[in-house]
C-alpha positions as CSV (number, residue, x, y, z in Angstrom):
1,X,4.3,14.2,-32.1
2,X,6.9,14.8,-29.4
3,X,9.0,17.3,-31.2
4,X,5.8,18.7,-31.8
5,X,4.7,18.7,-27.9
6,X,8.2,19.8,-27.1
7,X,8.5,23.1,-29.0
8,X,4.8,23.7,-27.8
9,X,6.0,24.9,-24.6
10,X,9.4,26.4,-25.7
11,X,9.6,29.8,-25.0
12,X,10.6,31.6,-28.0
13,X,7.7,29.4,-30.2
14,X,5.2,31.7,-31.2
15,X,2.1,29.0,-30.9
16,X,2.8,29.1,-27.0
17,X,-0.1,30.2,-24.8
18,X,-0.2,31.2,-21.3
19,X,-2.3,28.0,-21.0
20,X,0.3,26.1,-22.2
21,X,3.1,27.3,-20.0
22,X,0.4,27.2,-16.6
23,X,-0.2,23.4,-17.8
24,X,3.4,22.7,-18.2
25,X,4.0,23.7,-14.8
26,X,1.3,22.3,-13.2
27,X,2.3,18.9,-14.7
28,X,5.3,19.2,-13.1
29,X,3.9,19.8,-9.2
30,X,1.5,17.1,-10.5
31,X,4.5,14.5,-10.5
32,X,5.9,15.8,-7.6
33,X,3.3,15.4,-5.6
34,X,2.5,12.0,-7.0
35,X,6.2,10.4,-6.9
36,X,8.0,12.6,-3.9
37,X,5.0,14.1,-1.5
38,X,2.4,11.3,-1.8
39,X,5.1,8.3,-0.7
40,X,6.4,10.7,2.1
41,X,3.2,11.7,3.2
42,X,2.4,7.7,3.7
43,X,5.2,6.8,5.2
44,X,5.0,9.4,7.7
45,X,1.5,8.7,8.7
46,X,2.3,5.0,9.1
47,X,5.1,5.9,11.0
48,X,2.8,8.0,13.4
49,X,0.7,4.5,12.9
50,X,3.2,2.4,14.1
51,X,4.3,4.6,17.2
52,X,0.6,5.2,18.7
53,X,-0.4,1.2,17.8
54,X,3.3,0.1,19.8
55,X,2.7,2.2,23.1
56,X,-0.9,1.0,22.8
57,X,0.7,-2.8,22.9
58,X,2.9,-1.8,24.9
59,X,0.6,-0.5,27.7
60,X,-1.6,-3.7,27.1
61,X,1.1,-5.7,28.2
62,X,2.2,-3.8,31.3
63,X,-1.2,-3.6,32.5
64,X,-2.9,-7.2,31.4
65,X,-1.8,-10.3,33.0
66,X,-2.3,-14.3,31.7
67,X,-3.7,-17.4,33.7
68,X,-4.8,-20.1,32.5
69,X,-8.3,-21.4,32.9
70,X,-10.5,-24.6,33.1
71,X,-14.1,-24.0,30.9
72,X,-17.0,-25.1,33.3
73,X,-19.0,-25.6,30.3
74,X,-19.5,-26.3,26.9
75,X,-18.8,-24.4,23.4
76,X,-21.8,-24.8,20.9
77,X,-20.4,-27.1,18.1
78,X,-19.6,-24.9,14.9
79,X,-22.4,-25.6,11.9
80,X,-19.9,-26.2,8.5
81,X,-19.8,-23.5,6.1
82,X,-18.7,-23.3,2.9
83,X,-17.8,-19.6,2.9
84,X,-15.4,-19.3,6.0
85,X,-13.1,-22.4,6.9
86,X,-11.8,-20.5,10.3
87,X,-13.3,-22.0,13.4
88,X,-15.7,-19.7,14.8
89,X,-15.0,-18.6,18.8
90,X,-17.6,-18.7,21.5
91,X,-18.2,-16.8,24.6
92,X,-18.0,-19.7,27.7
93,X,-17.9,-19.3,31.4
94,X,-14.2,-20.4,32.8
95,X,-12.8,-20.7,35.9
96,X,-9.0,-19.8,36.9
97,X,-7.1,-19.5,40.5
98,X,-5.3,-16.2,41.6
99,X,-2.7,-16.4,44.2
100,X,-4.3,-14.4,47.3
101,X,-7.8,-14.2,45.5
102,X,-9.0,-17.4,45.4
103,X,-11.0,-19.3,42.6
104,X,-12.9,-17.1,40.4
105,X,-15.1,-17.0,37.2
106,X,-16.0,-15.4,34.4
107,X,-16.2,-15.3,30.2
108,X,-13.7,-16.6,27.8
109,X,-13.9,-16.7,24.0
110,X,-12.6,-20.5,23.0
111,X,-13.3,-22.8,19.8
112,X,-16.3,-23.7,18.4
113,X,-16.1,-27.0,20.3
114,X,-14.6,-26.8,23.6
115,X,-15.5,-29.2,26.2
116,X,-16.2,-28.5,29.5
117,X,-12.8,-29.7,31.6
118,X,-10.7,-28.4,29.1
119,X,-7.9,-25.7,29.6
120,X,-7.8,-22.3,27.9
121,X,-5.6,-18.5,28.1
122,X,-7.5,-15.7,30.1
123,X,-6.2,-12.3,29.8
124,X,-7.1,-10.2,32.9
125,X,-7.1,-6.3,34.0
126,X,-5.8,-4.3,36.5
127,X,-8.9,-5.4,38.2
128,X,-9.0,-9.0,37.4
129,X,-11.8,-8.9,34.5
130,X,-11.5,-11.0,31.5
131,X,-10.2,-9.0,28.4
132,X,-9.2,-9.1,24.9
133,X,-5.2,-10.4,24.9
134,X,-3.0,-7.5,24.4
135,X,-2.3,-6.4,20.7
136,X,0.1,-8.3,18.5
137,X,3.4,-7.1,17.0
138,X,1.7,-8.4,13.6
139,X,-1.2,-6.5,14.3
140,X,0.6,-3.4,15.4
141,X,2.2,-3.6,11.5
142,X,-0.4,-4.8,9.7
143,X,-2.0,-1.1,11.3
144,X,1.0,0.9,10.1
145,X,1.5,-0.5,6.6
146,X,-2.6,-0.1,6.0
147,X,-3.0,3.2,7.2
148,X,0.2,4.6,5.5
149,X,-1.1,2.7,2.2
150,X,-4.1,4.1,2.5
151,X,-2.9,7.4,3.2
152,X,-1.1,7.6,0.2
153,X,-4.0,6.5,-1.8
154,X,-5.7,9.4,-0.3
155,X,-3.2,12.1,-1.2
156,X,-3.1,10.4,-5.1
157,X,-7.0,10.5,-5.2
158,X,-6.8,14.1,-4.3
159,X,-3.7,15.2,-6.4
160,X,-5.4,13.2,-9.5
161,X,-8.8,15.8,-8.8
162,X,-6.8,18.8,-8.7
163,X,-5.2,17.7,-11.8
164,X,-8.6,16.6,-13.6
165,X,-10.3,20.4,-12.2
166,X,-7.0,22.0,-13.2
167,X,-7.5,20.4,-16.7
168,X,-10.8,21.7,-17.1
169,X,-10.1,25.1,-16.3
170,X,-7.2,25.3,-18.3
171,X,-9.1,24.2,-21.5
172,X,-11.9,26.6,-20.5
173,X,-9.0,29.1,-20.6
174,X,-7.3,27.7,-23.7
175,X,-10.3,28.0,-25.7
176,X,-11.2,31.5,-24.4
177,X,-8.1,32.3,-25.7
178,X,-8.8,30.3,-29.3
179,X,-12.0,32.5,-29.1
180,X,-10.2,35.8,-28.9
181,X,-7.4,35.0,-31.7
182,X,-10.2,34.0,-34.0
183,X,-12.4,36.9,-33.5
184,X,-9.0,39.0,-34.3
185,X,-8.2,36.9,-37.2
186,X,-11.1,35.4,-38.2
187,X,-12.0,38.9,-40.6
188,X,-9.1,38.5,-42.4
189,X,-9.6,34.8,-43.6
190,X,-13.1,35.7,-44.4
191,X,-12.1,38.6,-46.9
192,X,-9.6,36.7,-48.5
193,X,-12.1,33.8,-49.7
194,X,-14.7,36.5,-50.5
C-alpha cells in the first residue's frame, strides 16, 4: 500500500491526477502549519500574554500599597461541603491606621471564620480604598502559558477545517474527473462485452 501511495503522486505515473498532486501539496502546508506555524503562533501570543499581564503586575505594585488591618467584626462560619474543600472568603468591615490620615475603615475579604480582633492584609489605592492585592507572578504565567495553549489549539482547529473542506473539494474534484475518464472510456468497455 505505500509503494502503491508513493508512485500515486510521482510525476511520470500515468494514474496521477491534478487532484492528486493539489492534495499532495496541500498535505504538505497542512503539516506545516500544524508542526512549525501553529507552535510559533502560540508561543508568540503567550509571549504578548506574558508582557501585557507583567506591566499590568507591575503597575499594581507601584500604585497599591499594604497595611495591615484589625476585622471589627465577624466572618459568617463556612457551611461543609463536600464538593469544594477551599475555605470560602467573606467580605468584613476592617479597620487599619495610616501615618498622617488617621484610623480608617472599610471592606476586606478574610476566611470563612475570622473573628472580630483578629489581624488581616489590606491592599489600598492611590486613594486609599481597599482593592484586590496586586497580580501574582504565578498568575501572570499561568495567563501566558493558557492563552498561548489555547492559541495554538485555535490555529489547529482551524488548519484541521481547511483540511477537512479542502478534502471535500478535492474528492468532489477527483470524482468529476473519474466522471469524465469514464464517459471517454466507458464506450469502449461496453462494445467489447457486447
Amino acid at each position: 500500500m505505500r509503494t502503491r501511495m508513493r508512485y500515486r503522486y510521482d510525476r511520470r505515473n500515468p494514474l496521477r491526477r491534478r487532484s492528486d498532486v493539489v492534495e499532495a501539496w496541500t498535505a504538505l502546508v497542512v503539516a506545516v502549519l500544524l508542526f512549525v506555524a501553529a507552535p510559533l503562533a502560540g508561543a508568540a501570543v503567550g509571549w504578548w500574554a506574558y508582557d501585557s499581564s507583567r506591566s499590568l503586575a507591575t503597575a499594581q505594585r507601584a500604585e497599591r500599597r499594604h497595611v495591615s488591618a484589625t476585622l471589627v467584626e465577624n466572618a459568617p462560619i463556612a457551611v461543609p461541603s463536600v464538593q469544594d474543600s477551599k475555605q470560602p472568603l467573606y467580605q468584613v468591615k476592617v479597620r487599619w491606621t495610616e501615618p498622617g490620615r488617621g484610623a480608617r475603615t472599610g471592606p476586606a475579604m478574610v476566611p470563612a471564620g475570622s473573628l472580630r480582633g483578629d489581624r488581616t492584609d489590606v491592599w489600598l489605592d492611590g486613594r486609599g480604598r481597599s482593592v484586590a492585592p496586586p497580580v501574582t507572578d504565578t498568575l501572570v504565567w499561568q495567563h501566558a502559558v493558557t492563552t498561548g495553549v489555547w492559541t495554538t489549539g485555535g490555529v489547529v482547529g482551524l488548519v484541521m477545517l481547511a483540511r477537512i473542506a479542502e478534502r471535500r473539494i478535492a474528492e468532489r474534484h477527483r470524482m468529476a474527473e473519474w466522471e469524465e475518464e469514464w464517459a471517454r472510456t466507458g464506450p469502449e468497455w461496453r462494445k467489447r462485452t457486447a
